[in-house]
Backbone bond lengths (Angstrom), bond angles and torsions (degrees), N, CA, C in turn:
res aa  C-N    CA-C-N  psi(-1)  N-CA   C-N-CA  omega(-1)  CA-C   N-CA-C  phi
1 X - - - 1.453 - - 1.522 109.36 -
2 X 1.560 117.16 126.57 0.976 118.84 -163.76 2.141 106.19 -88.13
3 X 1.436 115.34 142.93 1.186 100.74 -159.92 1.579 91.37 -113.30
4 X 1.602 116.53 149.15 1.004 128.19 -141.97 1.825 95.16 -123.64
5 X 1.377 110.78 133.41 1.856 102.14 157.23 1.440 110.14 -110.82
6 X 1.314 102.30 177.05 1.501 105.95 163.91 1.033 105.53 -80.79
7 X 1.968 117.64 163.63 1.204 140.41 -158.64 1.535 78.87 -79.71
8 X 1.721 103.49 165.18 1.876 119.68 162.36 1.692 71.37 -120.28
9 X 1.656 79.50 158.38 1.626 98.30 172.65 1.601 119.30 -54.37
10 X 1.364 121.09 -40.95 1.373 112.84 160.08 1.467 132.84 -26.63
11 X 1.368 105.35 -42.30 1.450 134.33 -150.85 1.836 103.61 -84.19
12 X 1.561 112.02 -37.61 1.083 131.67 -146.39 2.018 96.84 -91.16
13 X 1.451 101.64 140.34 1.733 103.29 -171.37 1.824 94.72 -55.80
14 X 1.812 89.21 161.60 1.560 103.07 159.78 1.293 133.70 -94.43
15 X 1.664 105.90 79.72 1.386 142.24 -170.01 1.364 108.51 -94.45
16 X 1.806 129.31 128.31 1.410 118.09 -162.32 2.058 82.39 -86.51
17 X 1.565 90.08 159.66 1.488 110.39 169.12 1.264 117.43 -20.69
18 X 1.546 124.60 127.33 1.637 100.78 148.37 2.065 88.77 109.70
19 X 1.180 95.80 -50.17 1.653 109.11 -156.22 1.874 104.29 -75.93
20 X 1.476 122.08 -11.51 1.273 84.93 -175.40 1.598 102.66 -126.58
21 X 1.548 124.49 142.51 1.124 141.88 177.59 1.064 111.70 -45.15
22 X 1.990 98.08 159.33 2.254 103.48 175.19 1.363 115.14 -34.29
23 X 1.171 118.93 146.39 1.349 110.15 135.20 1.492 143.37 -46.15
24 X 1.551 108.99 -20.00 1.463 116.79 173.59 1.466 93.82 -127.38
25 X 1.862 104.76 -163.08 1.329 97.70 168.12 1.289 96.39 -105.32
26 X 1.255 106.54 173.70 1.620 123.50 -155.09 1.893 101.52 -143.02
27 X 1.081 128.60 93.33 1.423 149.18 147.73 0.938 140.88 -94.80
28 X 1.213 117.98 136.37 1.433 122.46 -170.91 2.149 119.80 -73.57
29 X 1.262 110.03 118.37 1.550 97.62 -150.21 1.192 124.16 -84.82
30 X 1.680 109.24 21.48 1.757 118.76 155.20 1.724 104.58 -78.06
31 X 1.616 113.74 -39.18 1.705 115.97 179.49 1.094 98.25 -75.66
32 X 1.522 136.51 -6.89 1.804 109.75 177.55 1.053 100.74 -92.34
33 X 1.750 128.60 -38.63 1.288 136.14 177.39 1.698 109.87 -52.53
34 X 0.908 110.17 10.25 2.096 92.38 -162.79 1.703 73.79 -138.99
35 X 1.122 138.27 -74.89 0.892 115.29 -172.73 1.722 130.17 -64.71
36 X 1.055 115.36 10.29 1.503 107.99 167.34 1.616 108.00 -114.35
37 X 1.435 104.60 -20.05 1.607 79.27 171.96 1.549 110.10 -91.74
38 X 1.241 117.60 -1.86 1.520 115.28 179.77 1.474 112.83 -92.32
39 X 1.119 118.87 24.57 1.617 141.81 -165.89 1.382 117.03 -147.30
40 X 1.888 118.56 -5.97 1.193 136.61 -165.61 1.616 132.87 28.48
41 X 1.631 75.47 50.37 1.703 91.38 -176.33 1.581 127.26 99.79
42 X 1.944 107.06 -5.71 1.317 98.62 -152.57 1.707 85.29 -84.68
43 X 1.306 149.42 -38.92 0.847 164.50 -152.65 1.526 112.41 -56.32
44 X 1.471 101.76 -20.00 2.066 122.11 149.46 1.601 102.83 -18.67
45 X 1.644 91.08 -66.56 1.526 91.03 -142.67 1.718 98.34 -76.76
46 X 1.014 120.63 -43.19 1.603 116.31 168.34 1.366 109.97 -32.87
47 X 0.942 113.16 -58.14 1.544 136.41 -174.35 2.046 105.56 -47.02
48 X 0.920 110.52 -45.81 1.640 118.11 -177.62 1.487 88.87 -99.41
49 X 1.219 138.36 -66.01 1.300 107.54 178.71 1.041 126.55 -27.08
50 X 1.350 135.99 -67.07 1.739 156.80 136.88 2.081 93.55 14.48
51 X 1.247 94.76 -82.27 1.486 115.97 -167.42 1.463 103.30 -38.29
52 X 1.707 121.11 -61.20 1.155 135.31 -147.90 1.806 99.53 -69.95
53 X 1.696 100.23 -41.25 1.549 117.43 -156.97 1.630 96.87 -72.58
54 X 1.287 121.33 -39.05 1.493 126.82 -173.63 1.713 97.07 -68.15
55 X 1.632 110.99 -50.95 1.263 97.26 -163.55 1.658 113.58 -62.42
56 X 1.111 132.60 -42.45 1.271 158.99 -139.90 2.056 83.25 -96.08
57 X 0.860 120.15 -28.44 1.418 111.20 175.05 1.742 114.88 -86.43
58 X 1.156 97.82 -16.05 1.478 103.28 -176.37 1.807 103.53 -92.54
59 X 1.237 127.81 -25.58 1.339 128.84 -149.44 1.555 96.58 -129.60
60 X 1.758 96.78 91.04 1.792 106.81 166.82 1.391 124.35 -40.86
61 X 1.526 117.63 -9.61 1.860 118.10 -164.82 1.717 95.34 -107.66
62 X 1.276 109.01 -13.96 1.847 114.64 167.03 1.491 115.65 -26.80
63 X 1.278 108.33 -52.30 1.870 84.54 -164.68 1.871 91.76 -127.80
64 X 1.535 113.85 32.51 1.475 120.87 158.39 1.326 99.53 -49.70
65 X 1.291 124.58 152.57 1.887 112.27 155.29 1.832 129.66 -62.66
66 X 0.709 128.64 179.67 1.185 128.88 -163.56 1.682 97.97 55.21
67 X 1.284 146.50 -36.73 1.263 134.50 -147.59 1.697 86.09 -125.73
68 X 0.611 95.10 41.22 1.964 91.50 -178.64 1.829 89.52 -75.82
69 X 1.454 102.20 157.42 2.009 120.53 176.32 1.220 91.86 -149.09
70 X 1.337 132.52 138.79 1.236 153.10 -152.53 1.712 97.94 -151.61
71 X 1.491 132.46 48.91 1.084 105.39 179.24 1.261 144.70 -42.76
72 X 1.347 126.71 -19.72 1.512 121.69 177.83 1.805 110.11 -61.83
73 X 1.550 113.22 -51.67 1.300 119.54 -175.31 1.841 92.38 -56.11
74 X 1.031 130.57 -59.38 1.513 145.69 -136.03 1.660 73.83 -83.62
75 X 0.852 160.15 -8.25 1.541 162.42 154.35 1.297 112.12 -76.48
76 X 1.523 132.90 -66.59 1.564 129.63 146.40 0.678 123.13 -29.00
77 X 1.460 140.63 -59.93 1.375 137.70 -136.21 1.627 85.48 -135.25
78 X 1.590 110.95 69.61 1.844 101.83 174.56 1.071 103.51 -101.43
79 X 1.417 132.82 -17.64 1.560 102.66 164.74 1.260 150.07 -28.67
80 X 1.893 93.04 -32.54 1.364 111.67 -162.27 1.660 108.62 -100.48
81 X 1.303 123.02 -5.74 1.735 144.97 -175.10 1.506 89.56 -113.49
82 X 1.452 154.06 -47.20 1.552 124.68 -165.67 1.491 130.31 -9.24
83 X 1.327 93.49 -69.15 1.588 116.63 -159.59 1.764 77.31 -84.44
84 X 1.069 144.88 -59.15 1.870 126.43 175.41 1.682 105.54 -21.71
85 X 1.221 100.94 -61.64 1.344 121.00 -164.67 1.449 98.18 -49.66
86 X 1.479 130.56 -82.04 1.215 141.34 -158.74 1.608 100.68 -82.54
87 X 0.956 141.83 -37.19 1.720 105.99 148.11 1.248 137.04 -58.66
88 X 1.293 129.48 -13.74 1.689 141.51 148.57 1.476 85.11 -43.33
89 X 1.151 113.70 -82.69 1.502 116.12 -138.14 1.870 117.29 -74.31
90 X 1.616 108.18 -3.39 1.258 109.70 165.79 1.586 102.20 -102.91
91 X 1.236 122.80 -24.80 1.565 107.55 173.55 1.996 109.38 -72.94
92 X 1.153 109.72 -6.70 1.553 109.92 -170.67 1.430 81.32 -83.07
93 X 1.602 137.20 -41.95 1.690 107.15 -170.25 1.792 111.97 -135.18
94 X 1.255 95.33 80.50 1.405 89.56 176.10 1.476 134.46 -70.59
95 X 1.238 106.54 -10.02 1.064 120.22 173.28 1.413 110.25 -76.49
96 X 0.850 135.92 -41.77 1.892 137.20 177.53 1.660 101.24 -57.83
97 X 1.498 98.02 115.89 1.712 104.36 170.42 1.472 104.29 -25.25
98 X 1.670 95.97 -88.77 1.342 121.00 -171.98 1.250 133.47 -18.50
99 X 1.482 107.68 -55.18 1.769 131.16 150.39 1.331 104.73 -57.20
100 X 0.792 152.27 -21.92 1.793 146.87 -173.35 1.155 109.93 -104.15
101 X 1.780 108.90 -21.93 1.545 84.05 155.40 1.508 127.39 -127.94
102 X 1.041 96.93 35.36 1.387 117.73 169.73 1.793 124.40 -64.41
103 X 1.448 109.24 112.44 1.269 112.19 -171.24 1.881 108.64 -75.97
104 X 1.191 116.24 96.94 1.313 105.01 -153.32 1.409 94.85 -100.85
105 X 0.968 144.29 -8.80 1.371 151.45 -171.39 1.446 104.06 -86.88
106 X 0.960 124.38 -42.04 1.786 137.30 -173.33 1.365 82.94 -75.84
107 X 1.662 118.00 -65.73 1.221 97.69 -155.25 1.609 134.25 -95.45
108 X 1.268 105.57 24.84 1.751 154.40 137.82 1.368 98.83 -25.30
109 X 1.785 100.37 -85.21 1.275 133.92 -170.35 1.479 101.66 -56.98
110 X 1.032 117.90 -49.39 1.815 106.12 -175.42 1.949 106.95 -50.61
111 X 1.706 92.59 -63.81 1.743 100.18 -156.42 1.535 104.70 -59.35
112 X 1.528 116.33 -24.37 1.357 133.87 160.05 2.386 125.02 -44.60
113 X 1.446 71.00 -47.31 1.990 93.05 170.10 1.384 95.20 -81.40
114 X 0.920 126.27 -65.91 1.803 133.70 -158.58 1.597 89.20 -39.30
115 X 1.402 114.58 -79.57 1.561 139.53 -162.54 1.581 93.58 -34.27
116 X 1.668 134.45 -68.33 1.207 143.93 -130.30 1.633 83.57 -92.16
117 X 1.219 131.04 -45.84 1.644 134.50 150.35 1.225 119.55 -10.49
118 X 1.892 99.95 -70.47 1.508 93.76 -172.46 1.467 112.53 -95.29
119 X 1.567 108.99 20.12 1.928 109.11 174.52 1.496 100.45 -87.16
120 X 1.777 125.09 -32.19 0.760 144.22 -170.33 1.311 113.41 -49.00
121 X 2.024 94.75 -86.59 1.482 111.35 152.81 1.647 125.87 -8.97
122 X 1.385 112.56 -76.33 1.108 119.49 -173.62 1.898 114.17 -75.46
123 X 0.980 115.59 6.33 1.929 133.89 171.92 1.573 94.75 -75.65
124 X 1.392 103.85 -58.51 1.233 119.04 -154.88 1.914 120.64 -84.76
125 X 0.997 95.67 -30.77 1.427 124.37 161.43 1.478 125.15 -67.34
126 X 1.283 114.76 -12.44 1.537 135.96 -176.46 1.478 93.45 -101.45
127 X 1.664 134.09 -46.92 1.253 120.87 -163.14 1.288 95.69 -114.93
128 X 1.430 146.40 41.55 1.462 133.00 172.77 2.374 79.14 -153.73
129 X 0.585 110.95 70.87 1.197 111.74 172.33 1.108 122.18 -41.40
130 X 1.417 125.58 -80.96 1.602 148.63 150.51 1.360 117.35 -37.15
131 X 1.259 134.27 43.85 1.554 137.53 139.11 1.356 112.98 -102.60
132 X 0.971 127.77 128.82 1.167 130.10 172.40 1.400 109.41 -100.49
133 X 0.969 161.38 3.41 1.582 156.00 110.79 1.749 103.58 -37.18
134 X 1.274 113.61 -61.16 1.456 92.88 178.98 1.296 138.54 -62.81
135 X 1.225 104.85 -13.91 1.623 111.49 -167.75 1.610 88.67 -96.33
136 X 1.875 130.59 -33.13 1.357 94.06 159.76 1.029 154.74 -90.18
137 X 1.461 105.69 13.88 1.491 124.86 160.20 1.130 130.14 -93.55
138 X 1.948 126.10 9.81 0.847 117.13 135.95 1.362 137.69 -96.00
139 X 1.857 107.97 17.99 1.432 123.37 -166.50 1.786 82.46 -98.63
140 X 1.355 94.82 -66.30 2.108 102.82 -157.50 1.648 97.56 -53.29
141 X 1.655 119.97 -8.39 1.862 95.11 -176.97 1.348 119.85 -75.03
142 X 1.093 90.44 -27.68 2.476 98.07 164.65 1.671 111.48 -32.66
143 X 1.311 109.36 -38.34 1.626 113.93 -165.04 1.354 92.69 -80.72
144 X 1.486 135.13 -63.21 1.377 124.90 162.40 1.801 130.77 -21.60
145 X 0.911 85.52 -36.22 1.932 96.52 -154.32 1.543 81.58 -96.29
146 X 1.163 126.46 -54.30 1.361 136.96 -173.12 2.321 97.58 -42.77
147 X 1.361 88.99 -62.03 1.539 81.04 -166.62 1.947 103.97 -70.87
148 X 0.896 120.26 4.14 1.350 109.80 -157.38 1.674 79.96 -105.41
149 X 1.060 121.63 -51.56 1.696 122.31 -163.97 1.870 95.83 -76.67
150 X 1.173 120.52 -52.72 1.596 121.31 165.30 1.732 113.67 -26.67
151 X 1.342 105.76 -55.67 1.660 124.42 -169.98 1.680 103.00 -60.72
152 X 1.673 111.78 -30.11 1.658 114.96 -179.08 1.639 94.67 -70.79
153 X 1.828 99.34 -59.55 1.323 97.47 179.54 1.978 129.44 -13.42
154 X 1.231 103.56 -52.92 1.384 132.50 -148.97 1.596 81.73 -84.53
155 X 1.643 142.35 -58.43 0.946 153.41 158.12 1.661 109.39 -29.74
156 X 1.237 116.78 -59.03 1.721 109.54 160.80 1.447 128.13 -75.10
157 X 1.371 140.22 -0.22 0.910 158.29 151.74 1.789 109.83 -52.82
158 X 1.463 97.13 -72.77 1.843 92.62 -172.59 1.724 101.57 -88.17
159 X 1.385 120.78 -6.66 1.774 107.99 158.20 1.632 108.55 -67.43
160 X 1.378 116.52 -11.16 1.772 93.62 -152.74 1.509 80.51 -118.88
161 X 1.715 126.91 2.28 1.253 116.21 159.70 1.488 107.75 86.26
162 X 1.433 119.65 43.02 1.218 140.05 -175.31 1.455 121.24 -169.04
163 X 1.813 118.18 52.78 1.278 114.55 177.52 1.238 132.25 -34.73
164 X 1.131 114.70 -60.72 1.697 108.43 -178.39 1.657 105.44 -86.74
165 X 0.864 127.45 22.93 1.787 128.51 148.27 1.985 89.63 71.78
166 X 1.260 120.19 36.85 1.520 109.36 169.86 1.249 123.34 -55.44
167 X 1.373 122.23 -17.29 1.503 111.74 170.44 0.737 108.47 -88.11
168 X 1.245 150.95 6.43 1.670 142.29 -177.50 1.299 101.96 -142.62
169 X 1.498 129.32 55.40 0.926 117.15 170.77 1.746 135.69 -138.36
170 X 1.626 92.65 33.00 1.422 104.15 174.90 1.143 113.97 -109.24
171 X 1.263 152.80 175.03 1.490 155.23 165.29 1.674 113.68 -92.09
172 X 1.581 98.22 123.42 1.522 98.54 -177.21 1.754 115.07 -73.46
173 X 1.025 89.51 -156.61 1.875 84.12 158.37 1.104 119.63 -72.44
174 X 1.739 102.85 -56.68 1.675 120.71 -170.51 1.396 115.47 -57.82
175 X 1.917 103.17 -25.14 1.549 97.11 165.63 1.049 123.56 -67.05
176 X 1.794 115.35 -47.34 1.428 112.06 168.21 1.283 131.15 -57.82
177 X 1.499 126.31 -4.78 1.320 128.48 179.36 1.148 121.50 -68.66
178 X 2.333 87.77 -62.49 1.260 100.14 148.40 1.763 157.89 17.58
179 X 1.900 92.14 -85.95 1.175 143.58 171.21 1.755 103.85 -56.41
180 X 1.116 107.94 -67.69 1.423 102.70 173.87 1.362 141.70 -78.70
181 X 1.104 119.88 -13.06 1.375 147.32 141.11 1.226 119.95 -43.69
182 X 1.336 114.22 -69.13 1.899 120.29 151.34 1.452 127.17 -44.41
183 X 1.148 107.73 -27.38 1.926 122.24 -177.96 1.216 102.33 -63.87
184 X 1.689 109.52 -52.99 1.775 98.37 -164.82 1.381 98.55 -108.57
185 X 1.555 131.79 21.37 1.361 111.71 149.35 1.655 108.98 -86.39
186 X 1.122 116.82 -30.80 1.740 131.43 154.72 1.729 100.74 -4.82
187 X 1.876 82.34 -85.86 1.455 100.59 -164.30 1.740 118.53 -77.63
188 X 1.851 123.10 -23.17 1.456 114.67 147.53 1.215 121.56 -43.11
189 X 1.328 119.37 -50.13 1.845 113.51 -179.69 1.493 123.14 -74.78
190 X 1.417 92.86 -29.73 1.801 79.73 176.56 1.581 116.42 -84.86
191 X 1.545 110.16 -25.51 1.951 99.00 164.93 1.574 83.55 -71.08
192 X 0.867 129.10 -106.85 1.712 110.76 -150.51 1.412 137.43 -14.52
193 X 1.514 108.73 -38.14 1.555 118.15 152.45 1.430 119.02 -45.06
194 X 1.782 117.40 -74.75 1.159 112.36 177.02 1.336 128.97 -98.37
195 X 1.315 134.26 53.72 1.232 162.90 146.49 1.871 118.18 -63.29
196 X 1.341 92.21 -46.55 1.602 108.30 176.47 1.281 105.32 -87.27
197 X 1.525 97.26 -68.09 1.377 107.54 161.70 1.798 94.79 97.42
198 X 1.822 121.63 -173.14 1.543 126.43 -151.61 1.434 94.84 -107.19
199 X 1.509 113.79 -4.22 1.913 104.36 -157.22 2.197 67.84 -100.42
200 X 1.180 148.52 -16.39 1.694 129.20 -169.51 1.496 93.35 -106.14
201 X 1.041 114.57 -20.65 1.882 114.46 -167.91 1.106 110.53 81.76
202 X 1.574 135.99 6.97 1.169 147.99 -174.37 1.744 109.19 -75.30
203 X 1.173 129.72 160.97 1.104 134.60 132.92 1.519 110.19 152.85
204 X 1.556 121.06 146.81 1.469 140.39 155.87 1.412 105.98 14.63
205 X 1.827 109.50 91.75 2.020 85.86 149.83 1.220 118.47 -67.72
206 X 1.634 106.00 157.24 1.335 122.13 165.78 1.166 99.74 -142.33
207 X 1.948 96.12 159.11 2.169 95.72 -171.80 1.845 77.82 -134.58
208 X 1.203 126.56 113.33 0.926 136.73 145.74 1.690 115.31 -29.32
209 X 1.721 111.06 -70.49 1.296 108.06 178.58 1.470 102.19 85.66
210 X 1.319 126.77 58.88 1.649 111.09 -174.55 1.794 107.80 -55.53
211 X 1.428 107.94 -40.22 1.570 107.31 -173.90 1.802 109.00 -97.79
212 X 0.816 126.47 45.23 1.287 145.72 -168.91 1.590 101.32 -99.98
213 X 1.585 97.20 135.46 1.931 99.69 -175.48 1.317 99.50 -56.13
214 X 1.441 90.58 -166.32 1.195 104.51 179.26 1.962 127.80 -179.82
């Protein structure tokens, strides 16, 4: 895994003032919160796509060899970029307390556990159908993964010099489409979940899919 710094101004394209975007993406973390659990997590991978595509636009040595970024794969396959990701994004602001003291390596390792959790979950939940404990523990791990990947969020927010994520913080259409689309698969799975209910062992698969397009 190739390890990444932030740009020095040298480094950075010849873009007039004013004109060039975060280094990461930058959201506001009530819209990351609503849209990833109303998407049951799939909204991850958008989400690092986002990250990878901003960074890789800012940093001329991106697709040098040896340093090649491929965001779509680096979106699939984020298990293996986390901790890439979140050391980019604490070397982009050392100057910010908050970012400086941010244990980003641990918390690498968490959204890293969380993810392989809910690939797990949802593996297992595909071939044992009829548990109803399992199928809601592969629904409720979104809320986990959700706050742990949200909490980086918040970490790229005051690096990119925009705490509360004001530029990104209205809902498009596609969010609202999104949004509603996710609502009543919400509410199909959970009457189907508890319909059977924990006293038959019955209820609704669901596959989360932590690395699942999106």
């Amino acid at each position: 895994m190739t390890e990444l710094s932030s740009p020095s101004p040298a480094d950075m394209p010849s873009v007039p003032n004013g004109k060039l975007g975060p280094l990461f993406y930058v959201v506001a973390l009530r819209k990351f919160a609503l849209l990833f659990v109303a998407t049951f997590g799939l909204y991850q991978v958008y989400w690092f796509y986002k990250n990878w595509s901003n960074f890789k636009g800012r940093m001329p040595f991106a697709s040098e060899v040896g340093t090649t970024i491929w965001p779509v794969p680096r979106a699939v396959f984020s298990v293996f970029f986390v901790h890439a990701l979140f050391k980019a994004v604490k070397q982009h602001a050392p100057d910010k307390p908050s970012v400086a003291a941010w244990g980003q390596s641990t918390h690498a390792t968490l959204v890293v556990v969380l993810i392989l959790l809910s690939n797990v979950l949802s593996r297992l939940s595909e071939k044992i159908d009829e548990n109803f404990w399992l199928n809601m523990a592969a629904i409720l791990i979104v809320f986990p993964l959700m706050v742990a990947i949200r909490n980086a969020q918040d970490m790229i927010n005051i690096a990119c010099d925009d705490p509360q994520g004001r530029t990104n913080a209205t809902l498009t259409w596609a969010n609202t489409t999104w949004i509603v689309i996710g609502t009543l698969c919400w509410v199909l799975i959970l009457i189907g979940t508890f319909a059977m209910g924990p006293d038959t062992g019955g209820g609704a698969g669901f596959h989360t899919g932590g690395d699942s397009g999106f």
